[in-house]
N, C-alpha and C positions, 0 to 999 in steps of 0.2 A: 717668642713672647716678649713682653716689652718687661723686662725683669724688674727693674724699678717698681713697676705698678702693681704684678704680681707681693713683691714682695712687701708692699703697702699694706695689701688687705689683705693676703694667704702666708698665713705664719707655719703652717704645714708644708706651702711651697721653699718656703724659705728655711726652714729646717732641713726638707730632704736635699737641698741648695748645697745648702753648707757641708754636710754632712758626704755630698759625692762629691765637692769642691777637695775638702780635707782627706778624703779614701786617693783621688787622683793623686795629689800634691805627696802622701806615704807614698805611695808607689814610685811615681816620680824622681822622690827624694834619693830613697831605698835605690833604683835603677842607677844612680847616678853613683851614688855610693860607692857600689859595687864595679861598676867601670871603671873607675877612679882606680879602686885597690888591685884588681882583676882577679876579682875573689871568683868562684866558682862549685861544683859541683853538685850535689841531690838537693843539701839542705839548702844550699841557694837555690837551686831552682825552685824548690817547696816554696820557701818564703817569699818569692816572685809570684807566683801562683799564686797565694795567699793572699797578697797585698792587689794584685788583678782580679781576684776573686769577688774580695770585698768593695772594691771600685764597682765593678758588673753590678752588683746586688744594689748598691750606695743609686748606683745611677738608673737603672733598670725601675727601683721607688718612684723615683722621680719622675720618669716619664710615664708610671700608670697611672701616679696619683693627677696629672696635669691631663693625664687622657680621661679621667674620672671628673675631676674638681670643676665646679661649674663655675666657680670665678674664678680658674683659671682658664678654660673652656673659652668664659667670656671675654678674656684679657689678648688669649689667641685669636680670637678670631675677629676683635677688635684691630690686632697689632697693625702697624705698617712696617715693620721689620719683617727679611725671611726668618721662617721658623724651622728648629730641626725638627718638631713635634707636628710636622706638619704632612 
């Protein structure tokens, strides 16, 4: 989807944006972290899980609300970019 133009006129797309933008970049962070130190065991893997979890959920929003939204809908099927929503 051509994000820019989404994010123009769909403040919903643009929330749930940010919001799986910010769950990746925790986990991310959180993953690197952890390498670094070469921490380990349950509560880490919990809290890896957790922050993967929340990313799924952050991101999974986002692709039903774009498979719903009709001005996003419109924006897709406008695009000239490839789309992963596609």
């Amino acid at each position: 989807m051509n994000s820019a133009l989404a994010l123009a006129v769909c403040s919903q797309y643009e929330s749930l944006l940010e919001e799986s933008e910010a769950a990746l970049e925790a986990w991310d962070e959180r993953r690197e972290q952890i390498a670094q130190s070469h921490s380990s065991g349950k509560e880490v893997g919990d809290e890896m899980l957790s922050l993967q979890a929340d990313y799924a959920k952050a991101y999974t929003a986002l692709r039903k609300h774009v498979s719903k939204c009709a001005i996003c809908q419109f924006f897709l099927r406008n695009s000239t970019e490839e789309s992963e929503y596609d």
